[in-house]
C-alpha positions in Angstrom: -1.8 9.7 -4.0 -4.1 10.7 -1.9 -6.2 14.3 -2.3 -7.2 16.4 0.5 -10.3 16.4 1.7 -11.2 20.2 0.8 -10.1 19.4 -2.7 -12.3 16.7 -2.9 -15.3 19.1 -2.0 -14.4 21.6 -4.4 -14.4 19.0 -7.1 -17.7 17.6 -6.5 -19.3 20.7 -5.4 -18.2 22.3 -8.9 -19.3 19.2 -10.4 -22.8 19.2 -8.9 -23.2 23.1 -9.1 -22.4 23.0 -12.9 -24.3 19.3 -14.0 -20.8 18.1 -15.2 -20.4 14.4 -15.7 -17.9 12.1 -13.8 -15.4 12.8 -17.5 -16.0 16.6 -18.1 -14.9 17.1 -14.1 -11.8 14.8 -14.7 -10.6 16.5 -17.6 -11.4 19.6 -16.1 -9.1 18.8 -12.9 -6.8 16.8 -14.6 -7.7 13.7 -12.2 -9.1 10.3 -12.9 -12.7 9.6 -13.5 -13.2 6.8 -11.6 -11.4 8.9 -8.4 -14.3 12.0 -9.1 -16.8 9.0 -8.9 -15.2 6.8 -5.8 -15.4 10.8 -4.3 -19.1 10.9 -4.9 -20.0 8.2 -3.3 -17.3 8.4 -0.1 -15.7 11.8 -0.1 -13.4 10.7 3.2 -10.6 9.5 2.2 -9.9 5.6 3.8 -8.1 4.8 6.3 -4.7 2.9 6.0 -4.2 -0.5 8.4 -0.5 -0.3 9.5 1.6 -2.8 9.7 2.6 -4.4 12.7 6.1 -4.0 14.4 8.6 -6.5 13.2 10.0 -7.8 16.4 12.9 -9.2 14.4 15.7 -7.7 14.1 17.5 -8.8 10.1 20.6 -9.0 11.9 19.3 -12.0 14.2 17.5 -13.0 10.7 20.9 -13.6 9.0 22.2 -14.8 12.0 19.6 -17.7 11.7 19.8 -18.0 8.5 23.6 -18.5 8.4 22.9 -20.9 11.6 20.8 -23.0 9.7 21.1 -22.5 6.1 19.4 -26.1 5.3 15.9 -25.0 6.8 12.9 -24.5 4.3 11.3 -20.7 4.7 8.5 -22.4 6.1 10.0 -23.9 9.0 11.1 -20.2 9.9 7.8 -18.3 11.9 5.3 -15.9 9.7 6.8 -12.6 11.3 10.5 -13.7 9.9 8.5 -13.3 6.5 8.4 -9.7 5.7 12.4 -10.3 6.6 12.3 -12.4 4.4 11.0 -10.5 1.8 13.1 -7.0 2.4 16.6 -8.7 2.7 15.5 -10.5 -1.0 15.8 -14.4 0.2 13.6 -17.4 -0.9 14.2 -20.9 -1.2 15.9 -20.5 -4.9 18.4 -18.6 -3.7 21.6 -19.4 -1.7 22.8 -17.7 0.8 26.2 -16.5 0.9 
């Protein structure tokens, strides 16, 4: 969850304005310590990396998969492995 960045300003401000430690300001906001203290020394919250496109569509996925049942999930490129990974397939598992 991420906090806004006003709230994270009130809580350190508060924090500085009445010498509260990193616990007293957590209990007092009802967050966790080590978010008042990650605040205190980078108040901005990060910024996600998103994930590339997947190009392949799971329906050509199962198509190739049914096409070739015998090939090892190696064989198969890196981008069919996030695919992979929502459709629930691995090596262990046959595919029906």
């Amino acid at each position: 969850m991420t906090y806004s960045l006003d709230f994270r300003k009130k809580v350190l401000s508060i924090k500085e304005s009445e010498g509260l430690t990193y616990q007293a300001t957590a209990d007092r906001f009802k967050i966790s310590k080590n978010s008042v203290y990650l605040w205190s020394k980078q108040i901005n919250p990060k910024v996600t990396k998103s994930r590339p496109e997947i190009k392949l569509t799971q329906a050509k996925l199962l198509d190739d998969i049914r096409a070739y049942p015998d090939d090892y999930q190696y064989e198969r490129a890196q981008t069919v492995l996030p695919n992979l990974v929502i459709l629930w397939i691995n090596e262990d598992k046959a595919f029906n």
